[in-house]
C-alpha positions as CSV (number, residue, x, y, z in Angstrom):
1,X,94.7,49.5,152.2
2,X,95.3,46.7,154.4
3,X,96.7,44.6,152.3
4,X,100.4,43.9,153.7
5,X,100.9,41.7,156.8
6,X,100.8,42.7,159.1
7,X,98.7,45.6,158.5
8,X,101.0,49.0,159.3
9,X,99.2,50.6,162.2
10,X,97.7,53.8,160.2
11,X,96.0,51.2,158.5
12,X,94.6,49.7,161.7
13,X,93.2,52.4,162.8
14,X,91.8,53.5,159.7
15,X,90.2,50.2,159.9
16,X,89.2,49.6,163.2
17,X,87.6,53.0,163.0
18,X,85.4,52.1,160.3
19,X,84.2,49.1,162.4
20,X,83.5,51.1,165.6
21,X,80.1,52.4,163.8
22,X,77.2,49.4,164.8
23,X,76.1,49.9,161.0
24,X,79.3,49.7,159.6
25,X,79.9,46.6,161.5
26,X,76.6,45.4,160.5
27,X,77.4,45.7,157.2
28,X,80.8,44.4,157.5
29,X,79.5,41.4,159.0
30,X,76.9,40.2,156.3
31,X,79.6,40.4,153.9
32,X,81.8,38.2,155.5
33,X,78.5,35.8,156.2
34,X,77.7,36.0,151.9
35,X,81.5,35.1,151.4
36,X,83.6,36.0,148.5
37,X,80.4,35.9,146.2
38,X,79.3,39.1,148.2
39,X,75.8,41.0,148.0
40,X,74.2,43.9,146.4
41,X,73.5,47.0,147.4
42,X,69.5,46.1,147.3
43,X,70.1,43.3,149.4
44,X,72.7,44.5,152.3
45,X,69.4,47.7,152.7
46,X,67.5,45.5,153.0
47,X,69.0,42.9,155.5
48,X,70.0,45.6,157.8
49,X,67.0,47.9,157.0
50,X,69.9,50.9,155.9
51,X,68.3,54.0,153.9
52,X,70.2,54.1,151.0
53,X,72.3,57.3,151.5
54,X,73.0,55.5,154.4
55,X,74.4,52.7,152.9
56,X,76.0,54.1,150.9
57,X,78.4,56.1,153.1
58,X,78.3,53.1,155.0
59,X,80.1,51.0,152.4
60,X,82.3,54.2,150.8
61,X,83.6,54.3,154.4
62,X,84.6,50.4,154.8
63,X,85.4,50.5,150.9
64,X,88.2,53.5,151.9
65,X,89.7,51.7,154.8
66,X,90.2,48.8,152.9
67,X,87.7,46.4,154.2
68,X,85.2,46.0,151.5
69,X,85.7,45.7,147.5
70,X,83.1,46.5,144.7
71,X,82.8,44.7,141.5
72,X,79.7,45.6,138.5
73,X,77.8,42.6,137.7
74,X,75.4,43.4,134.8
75,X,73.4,46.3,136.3
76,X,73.8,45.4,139.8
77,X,76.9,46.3,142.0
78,X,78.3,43.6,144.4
79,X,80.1,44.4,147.4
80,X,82.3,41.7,149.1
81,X,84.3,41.8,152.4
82,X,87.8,41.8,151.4
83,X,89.0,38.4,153.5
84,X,92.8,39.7,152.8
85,X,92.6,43.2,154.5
86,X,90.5,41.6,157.1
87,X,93.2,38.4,157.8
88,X,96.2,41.5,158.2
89,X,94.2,43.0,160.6
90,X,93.4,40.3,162.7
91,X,97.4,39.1,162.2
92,X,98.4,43.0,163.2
93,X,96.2,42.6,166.1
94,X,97.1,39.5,167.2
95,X,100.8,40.2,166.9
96,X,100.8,42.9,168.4
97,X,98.5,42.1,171.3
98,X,100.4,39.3,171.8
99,X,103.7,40.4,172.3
100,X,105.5,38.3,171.4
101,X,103.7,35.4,173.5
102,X,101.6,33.2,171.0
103,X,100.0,31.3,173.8
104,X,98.0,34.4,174.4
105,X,96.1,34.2,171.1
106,X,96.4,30.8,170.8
107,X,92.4,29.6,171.7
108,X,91.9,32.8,168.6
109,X,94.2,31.5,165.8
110,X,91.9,28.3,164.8
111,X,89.2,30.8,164.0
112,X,91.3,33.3,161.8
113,X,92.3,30.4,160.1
114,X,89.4,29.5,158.8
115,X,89.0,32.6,156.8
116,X,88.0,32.0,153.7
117,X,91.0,33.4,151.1
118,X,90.7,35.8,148.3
């Protein structure tokens, strides 16, 4: 899991991977937009109009590289972006993009900073 920073490289690409699929990203990106608090199952289908075998590999597939989290609320499961794999990739990225030249990244740092923490 991405958890370390910055994120080791297999972990990278096991992440960036899952991203390169327009559904997964789509997913991925309405739980960043609900937060911490995250969204249902029910409700990520039905923002992004997923079948639900769909979304479910969908979210197994973000949820194994690290990107997403589950949590049981009642009879509902929530799924949540998980803002501290997402800030090591983004740090591994911009590390090592910028070799070792900050002013490279340094228009990009203002947004990663406003990441909402864990």
């Amino acid at each position: 899991m991405l958890t370390a920073y910055p994120a080791p490289p297999t972990d990278a690409v096991a992440a960036l991977s899952a991203l390169a699929h327009p559904g997964r990203l789509e997913v991925f990106r309405r739980l960043v937009g609900a937060g911490p608090e995250g969204l249902a199952a029910g409700e990520i289908a039905r923002a992004t109009g997923s079948l639900p075998n769909t979304l479910s590999s969908n979210l197994a597939i973000l949820t194994a590289a690290g990107l997403t989290r589950s949590r049981r609320e009642g009879r509902s499961i929530l799924y949540s972006a998980d803002f501290g794999a997402m800030r090591g990739l983004l740090a591994y990225l911009m590390e090592d993009c910028c070799g070792g030249r900050p002013e490279i990244c340094a228009d990009i740092s203002p947004a990663c900073l406003a990441v909402p923490a864990p």
